[in-house]
Backbone as CSV, one residue per row, in Angstrom:
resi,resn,N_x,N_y,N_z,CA_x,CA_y,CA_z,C_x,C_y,C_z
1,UNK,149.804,165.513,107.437,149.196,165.312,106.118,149.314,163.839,105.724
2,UNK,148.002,162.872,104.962,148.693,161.759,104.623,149.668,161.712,103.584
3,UNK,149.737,162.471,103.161,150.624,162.510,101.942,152.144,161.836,102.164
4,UNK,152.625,162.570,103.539,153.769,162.295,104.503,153.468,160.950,105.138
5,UNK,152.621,160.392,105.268,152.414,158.770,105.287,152.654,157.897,104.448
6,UNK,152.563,158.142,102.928,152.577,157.364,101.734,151.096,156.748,101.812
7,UNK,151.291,155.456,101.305,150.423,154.366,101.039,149.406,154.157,101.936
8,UNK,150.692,153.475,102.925,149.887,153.174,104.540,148.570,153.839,105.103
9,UNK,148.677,155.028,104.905,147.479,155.887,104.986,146.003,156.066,103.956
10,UNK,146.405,155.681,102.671,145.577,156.271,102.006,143.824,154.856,102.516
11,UNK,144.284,153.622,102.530,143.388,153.253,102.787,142.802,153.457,104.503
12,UNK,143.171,154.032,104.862,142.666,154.869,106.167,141.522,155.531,106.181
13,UNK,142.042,156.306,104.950,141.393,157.573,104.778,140.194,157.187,103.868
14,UNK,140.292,156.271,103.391,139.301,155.991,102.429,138.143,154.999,103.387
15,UNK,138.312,154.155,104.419,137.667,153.458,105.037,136.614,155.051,105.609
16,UNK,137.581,155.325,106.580,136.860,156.646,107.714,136.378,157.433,106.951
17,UNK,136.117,157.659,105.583,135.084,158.814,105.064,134.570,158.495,103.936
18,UNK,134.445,157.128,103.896,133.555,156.773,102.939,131.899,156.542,102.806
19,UNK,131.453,157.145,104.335,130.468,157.588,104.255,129.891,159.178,103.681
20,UNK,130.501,159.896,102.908,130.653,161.091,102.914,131.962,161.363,101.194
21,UNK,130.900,161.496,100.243,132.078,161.204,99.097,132.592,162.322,98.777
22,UNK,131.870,163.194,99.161,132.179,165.019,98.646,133.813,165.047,99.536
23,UNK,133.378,164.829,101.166,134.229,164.933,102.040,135.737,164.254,101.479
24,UNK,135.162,162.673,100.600,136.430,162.188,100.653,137.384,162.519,99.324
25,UNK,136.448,163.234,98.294,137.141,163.777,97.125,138.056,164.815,97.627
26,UNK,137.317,165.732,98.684,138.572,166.918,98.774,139.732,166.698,99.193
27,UNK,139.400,165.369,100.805,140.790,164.918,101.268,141.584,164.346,100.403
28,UNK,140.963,163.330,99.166,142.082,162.802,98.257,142.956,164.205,97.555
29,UNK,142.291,165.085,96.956,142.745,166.039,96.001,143.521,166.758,96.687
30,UNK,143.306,167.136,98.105,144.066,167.933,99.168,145.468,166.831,99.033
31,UNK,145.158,165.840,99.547,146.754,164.843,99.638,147.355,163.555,98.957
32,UNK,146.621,163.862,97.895,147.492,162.925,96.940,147.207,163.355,95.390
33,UNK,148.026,163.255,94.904,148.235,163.353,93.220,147.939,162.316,92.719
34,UNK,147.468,162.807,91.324,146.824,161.385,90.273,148.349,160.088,90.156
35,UNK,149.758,161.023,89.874,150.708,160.010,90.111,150.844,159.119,91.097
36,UNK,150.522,159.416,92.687,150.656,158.837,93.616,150.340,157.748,93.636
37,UNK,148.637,158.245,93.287,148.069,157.093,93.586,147.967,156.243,92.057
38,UNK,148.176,156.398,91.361,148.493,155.313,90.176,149.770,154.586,90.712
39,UNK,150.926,155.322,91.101,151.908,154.315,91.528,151.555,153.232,92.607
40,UNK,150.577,153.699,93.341,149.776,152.347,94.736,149.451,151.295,93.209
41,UNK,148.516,151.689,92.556,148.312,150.610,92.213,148.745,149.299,91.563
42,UNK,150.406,149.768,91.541,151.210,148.751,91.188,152.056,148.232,91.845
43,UNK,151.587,148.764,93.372,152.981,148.978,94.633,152.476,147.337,95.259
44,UNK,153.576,147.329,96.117,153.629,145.805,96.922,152.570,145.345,97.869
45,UNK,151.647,146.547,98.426,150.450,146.521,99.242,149.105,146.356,98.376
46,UNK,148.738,145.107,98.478,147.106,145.169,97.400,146.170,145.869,97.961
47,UNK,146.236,146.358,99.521,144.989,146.368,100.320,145.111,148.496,99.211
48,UNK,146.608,148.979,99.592,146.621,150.270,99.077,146.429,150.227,97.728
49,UNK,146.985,149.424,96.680,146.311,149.435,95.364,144.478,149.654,95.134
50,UNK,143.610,148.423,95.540,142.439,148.542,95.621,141.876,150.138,95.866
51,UNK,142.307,150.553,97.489,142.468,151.994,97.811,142.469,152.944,96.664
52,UNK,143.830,152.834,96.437,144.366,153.719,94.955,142.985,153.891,94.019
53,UNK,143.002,152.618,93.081,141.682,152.459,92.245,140.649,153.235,92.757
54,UNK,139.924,152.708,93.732,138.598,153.331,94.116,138.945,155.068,94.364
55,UNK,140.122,155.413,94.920,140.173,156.434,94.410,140.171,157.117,93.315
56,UNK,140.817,156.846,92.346,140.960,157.019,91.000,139.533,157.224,90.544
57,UNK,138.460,156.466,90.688,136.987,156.392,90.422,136.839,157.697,90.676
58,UNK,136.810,158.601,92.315,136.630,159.359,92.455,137.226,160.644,91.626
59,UNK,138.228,161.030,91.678,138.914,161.788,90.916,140.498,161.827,90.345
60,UNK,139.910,160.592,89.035,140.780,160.352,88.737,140.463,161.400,86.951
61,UNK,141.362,161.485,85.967,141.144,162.325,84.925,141.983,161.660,83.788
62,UNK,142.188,161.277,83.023,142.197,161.215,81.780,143.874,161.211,81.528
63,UNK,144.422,161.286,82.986,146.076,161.283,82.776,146.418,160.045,83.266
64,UNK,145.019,159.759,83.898,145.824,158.343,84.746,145.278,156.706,84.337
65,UNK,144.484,157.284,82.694,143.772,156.391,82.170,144.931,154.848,81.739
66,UNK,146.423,155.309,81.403,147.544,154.497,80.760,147.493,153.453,81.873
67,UNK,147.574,154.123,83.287,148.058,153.386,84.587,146.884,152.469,84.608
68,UNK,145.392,152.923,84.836,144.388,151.997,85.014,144.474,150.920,84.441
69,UNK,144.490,151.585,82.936,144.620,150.223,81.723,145.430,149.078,82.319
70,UNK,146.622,149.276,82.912,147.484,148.484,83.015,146.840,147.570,84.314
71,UNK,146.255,148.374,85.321,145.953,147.710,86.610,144.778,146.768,86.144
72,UNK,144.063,146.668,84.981,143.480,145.446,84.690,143.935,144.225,84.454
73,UNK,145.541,144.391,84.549,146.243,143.340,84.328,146.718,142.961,85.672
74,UNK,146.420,143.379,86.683,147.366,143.140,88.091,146.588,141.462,88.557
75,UNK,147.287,141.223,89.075,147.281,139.664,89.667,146.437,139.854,91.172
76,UNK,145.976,141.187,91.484,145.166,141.237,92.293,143.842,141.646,91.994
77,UNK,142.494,140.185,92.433,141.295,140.680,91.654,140.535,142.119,91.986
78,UNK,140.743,142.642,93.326,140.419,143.413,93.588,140.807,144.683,93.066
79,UNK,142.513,145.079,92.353,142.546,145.985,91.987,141.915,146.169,90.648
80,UNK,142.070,144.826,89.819,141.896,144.840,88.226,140.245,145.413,88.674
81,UNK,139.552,144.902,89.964,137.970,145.310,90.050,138.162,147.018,90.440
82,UNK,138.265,147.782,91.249,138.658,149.015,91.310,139.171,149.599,89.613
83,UNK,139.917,149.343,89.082,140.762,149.466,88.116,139.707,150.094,87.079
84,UNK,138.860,149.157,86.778,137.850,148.752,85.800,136.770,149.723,85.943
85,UNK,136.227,149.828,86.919,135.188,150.883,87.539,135.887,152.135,87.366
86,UNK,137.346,152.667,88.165,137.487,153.684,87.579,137.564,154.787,86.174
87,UNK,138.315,153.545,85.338,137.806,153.914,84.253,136.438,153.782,83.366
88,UNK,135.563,153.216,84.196,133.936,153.871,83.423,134.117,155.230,83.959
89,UNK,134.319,155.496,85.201,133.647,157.000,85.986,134.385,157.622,84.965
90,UNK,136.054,157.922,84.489,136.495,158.543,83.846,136.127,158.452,82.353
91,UNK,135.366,157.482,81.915,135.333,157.980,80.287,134.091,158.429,80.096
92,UNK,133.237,158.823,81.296,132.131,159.685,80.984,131.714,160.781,81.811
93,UNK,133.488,161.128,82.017,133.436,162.272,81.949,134.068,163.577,80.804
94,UNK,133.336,164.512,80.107,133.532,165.170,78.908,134.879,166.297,79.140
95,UNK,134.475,166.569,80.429,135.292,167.558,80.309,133.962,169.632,80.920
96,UNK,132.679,168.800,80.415,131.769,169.859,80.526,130.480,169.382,80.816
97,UNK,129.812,170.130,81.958,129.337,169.380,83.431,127.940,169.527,82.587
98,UNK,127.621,170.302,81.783,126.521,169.856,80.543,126.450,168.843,79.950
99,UNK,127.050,168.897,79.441,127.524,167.413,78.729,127.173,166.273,79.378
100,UNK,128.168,166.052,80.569,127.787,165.069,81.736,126.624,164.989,82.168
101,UNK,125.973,166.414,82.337,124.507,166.038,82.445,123.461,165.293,81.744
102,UNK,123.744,165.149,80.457,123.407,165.290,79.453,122.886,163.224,79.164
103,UNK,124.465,163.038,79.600,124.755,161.896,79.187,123.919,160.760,80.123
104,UNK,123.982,161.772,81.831,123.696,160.987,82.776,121.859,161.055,82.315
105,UNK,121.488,161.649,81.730,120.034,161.475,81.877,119.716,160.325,80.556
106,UNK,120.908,160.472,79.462,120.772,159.141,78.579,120.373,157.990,79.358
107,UNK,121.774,157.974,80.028,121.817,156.348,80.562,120.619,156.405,81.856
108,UNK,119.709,157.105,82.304,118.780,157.304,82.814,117.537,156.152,82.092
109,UNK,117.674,157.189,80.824,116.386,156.640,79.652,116.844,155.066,79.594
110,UNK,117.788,154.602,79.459,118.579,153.317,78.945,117.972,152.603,80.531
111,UNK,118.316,152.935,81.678,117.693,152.405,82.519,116.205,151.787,82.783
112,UNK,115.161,152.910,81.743,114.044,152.847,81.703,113.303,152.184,80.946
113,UNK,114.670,151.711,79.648,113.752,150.846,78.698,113.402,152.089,77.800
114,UNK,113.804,153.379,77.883,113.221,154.035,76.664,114.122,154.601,75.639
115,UNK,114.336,153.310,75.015,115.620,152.988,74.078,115.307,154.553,72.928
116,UNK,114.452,154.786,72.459,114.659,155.595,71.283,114.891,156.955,71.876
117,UNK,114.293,157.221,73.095,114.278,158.613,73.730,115.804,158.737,74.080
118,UNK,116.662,157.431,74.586,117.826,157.560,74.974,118.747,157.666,73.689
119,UNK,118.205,157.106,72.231,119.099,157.359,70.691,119.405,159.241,71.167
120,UNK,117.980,159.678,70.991,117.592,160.908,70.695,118.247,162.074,71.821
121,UNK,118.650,161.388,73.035,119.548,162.293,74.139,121.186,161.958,73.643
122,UNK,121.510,160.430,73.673,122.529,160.652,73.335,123.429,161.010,72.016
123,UNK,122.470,161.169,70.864,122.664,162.299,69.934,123.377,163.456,69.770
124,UNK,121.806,164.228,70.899,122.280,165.480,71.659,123.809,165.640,71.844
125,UNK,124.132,164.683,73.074,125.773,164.696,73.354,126.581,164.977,72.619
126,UNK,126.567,163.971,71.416,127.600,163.693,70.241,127.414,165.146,69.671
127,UNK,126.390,165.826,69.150,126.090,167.367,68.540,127.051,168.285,69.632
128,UNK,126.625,167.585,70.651,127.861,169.468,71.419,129.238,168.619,71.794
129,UNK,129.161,167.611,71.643,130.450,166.889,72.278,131.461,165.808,71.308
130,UNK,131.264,166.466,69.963,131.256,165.100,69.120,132.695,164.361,68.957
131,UNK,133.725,164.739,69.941,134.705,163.930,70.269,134.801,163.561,71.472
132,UNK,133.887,163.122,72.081,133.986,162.400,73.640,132.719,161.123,72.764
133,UNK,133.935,159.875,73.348,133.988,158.813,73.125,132.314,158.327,73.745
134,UNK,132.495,158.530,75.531,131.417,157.800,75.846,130.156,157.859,75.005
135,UNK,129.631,159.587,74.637,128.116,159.241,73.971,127.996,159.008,72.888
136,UNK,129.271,158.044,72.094,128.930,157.131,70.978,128.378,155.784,71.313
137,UNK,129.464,155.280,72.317,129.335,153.831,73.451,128.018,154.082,74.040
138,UNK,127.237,154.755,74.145,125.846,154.895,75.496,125.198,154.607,74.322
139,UNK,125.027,155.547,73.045,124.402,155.578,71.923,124.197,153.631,71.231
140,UNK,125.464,153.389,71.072,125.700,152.100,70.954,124.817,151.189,71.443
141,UNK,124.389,151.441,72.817,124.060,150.600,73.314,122.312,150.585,73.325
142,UNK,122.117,151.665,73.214,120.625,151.754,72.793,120.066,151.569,71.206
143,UNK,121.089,151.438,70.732,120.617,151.043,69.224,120.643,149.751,69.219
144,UNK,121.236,149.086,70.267,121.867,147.595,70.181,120.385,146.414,70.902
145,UNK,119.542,147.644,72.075,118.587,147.495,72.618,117.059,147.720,71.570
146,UNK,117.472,148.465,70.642,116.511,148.913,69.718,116.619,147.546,68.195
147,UNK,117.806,146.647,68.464,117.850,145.844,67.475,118.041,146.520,66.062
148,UNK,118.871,146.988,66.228,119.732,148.205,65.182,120.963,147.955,65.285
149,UNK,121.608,146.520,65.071,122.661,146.327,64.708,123.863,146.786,64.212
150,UNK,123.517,147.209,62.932,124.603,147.733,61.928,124.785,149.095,62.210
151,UNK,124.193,149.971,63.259,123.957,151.465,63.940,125.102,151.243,65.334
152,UNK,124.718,150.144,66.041,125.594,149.695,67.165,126.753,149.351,66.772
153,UNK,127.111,148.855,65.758,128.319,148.480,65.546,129.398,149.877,64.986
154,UNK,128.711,150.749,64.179,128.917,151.945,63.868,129.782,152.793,65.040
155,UNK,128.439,153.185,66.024,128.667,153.811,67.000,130.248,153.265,67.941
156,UNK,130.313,151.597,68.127,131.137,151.234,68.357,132.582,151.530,68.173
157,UNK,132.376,151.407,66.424,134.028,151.366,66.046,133.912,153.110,66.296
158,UNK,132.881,154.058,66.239,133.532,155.663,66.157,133.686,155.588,67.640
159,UNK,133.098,155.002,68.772,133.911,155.218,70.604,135.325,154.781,70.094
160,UNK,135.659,153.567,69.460,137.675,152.834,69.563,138.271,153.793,68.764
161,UNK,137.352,154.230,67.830,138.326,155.741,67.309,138.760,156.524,68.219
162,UNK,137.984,156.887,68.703,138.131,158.065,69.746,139.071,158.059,71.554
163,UNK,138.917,156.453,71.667,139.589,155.632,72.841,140.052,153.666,72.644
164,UNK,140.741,154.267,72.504,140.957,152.752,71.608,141.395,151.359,73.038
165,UNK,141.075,152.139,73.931,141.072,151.104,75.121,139.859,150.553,75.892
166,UNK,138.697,151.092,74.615,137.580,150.724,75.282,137.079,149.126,75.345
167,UNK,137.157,148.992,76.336,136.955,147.307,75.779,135.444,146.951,75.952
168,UNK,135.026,147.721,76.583,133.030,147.882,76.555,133.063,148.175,75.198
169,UNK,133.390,148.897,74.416,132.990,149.169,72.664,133.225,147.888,72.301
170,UNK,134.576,147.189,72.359,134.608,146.071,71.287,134.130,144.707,72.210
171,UNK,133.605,144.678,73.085,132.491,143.764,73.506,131.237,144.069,73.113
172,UNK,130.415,145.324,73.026,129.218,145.738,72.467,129.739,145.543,70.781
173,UNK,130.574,146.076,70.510,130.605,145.241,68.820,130.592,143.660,68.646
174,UNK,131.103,143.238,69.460,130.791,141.535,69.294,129.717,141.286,69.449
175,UNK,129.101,141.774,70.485,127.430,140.991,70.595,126.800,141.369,69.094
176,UNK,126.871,143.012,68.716,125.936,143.210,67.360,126.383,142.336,66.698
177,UNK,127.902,142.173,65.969,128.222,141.012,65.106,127.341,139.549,65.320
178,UNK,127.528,139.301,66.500,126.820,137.650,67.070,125.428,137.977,65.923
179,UNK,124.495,138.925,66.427,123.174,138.864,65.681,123.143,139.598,64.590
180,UNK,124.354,139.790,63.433,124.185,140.432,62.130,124.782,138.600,61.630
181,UNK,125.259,137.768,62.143,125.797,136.682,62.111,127.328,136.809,61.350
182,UNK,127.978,138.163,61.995,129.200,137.973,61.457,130.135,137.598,62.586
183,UNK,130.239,136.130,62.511,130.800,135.378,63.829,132.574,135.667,63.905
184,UNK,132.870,135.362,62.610,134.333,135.825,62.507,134.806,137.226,63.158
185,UNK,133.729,137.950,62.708,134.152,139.502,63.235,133.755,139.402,64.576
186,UNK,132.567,138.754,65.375,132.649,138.916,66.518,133.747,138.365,67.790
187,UNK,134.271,137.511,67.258,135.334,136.428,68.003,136.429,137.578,68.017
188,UNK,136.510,138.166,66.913,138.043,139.291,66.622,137.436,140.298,67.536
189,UNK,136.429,141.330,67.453,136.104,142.030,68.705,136.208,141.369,70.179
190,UNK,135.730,140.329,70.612,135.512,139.731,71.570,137.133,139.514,72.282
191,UNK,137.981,138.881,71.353,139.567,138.835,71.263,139.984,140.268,71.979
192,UNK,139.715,141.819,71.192,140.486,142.747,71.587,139.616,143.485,72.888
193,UNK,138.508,143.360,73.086,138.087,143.598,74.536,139.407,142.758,75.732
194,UNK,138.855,141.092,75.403,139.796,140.540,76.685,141.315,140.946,76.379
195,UNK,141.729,141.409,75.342,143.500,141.960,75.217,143.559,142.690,76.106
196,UNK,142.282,143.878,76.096,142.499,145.010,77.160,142.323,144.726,78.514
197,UNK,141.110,143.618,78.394,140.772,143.367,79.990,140.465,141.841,80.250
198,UNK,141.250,141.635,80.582,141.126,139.932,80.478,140.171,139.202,81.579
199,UNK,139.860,140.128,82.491,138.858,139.687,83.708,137.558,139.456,82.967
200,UNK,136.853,139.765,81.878,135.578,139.918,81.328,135.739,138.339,80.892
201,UNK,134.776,137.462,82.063,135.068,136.222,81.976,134.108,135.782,81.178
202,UNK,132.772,136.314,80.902,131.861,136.252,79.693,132.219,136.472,78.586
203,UNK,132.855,137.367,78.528,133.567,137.416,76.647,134.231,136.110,76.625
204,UNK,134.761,135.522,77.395,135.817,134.567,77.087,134.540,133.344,76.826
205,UNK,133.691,133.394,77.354,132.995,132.248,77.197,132.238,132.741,76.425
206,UNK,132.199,133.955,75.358,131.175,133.803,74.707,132.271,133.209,73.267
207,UNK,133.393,133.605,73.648,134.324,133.063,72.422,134.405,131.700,72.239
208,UNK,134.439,130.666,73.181,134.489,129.245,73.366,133.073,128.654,72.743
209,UNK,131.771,129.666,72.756,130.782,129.247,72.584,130.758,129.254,70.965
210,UNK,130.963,130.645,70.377,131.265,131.120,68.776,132.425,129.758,68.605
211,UNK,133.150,129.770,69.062,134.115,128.934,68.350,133.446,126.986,68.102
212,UNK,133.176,126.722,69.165,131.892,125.328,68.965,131.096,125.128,67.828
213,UNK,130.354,126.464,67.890,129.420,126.432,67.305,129.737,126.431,65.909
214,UNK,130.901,127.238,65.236,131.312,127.208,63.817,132.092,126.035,64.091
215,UNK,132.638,125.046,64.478,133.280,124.216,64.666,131.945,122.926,64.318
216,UNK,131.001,122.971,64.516,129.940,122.246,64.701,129.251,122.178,63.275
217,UNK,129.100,123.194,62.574,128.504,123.625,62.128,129.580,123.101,60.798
């Protein structure tokens, strides 16, 4: 079993069946626990951290969200990159494979440019799901595309209600702030995104830019 390998193994296992994701969800779930592999990602091997993460993407759940958070802070870019991705896969997931469906055909519409059709799905969500964070944040973002500011910013602060580690919410609240021109408030959103995730090297430069510019001004 890899399990009886530790670490050493898991990126093994993840190379040799990563053509095949169904295949490689069962082997993870068959031999390793959400603890396990959260502990790789803070362990002395980066190549098994990274591993870890991208596992986590796969089936990781809502217990191992504390650990991720933290692996955005690791000094290895690759895990904070794994890290980061896993927790999108996990915060959109509800809990109910409707739901998920639901959401995935939002961000479908959002793909398509059909910003109001995607208000009007991810709605839907919030009506059967109205404490799962993501289809406020998806919602967010199509109001934000629709130039509905003060709706995006809304949607925003009710996702940090609901997950207060979202740092996609309080980066999508900074941009609406940027164009309602509340610069103060956007620099303070922009601030608690990089608290959470300090790799978002655009927030940082969009703060240097806000800060010039009222400096200039």
């Amino acid at each position: 079993m890899y399990r009886r390998n530790g670490a050493s193994e898991l990126a093994k296992l993840m190379f040799k069946n990563s053509a095949d994701s169904e295949k490689l969800k069962r082997l993870l779930i068959d031999n390793y626990s959400e603890d396990s592999l959260a502990a790789y990602l803070h362990g002395e091997d980066p190549l098994s951290g990274r591993a870890a993460g991208f596992a986590l993407r796969l089936i990781g759940t809502s217990k191992v969200i504390p650990a991720l958070v933290e692996a955005l802070k690791n000094r290895d870019r690759g895990i904070r990159y794994n890290a980061e991705y896993a927790l999108w896969a996990i915060w959109s997931h509800s809990g109910d494979d409707a739901v998920d469906a639901m959401l995935e055909d939002g961000k479908n519409l959002l793909k398509n440019e059909a910003y109001q059709e995607a208000v009007e799905q991810f709605t839907s969500v919030i009506e059967e799901a109205p404490n799962f964070a993501e289809g406020y944040n998806q919602r967010a973002i199509a109001y934000f595309m629709l130039e509905e500011w003060s709706k995006a910013v809304r949607d925003c602060k009710q996702t940090i209600s609901l997950n207060p580690d979202h740092f996609g919410a309080f980066a999508g609240m900074g941009h609406a702030y940027v164009r309602l021109g509340k610069i103060d408030d956007a620099i303070e959103a922009y601030k608690q995104a990089l608290t959470i995730n300090p790799s978002l090297i655009a927030i940082a430069e969009a703060i240097l830019r806000l800060r010039n510019r009222t400096q200039d001004e």
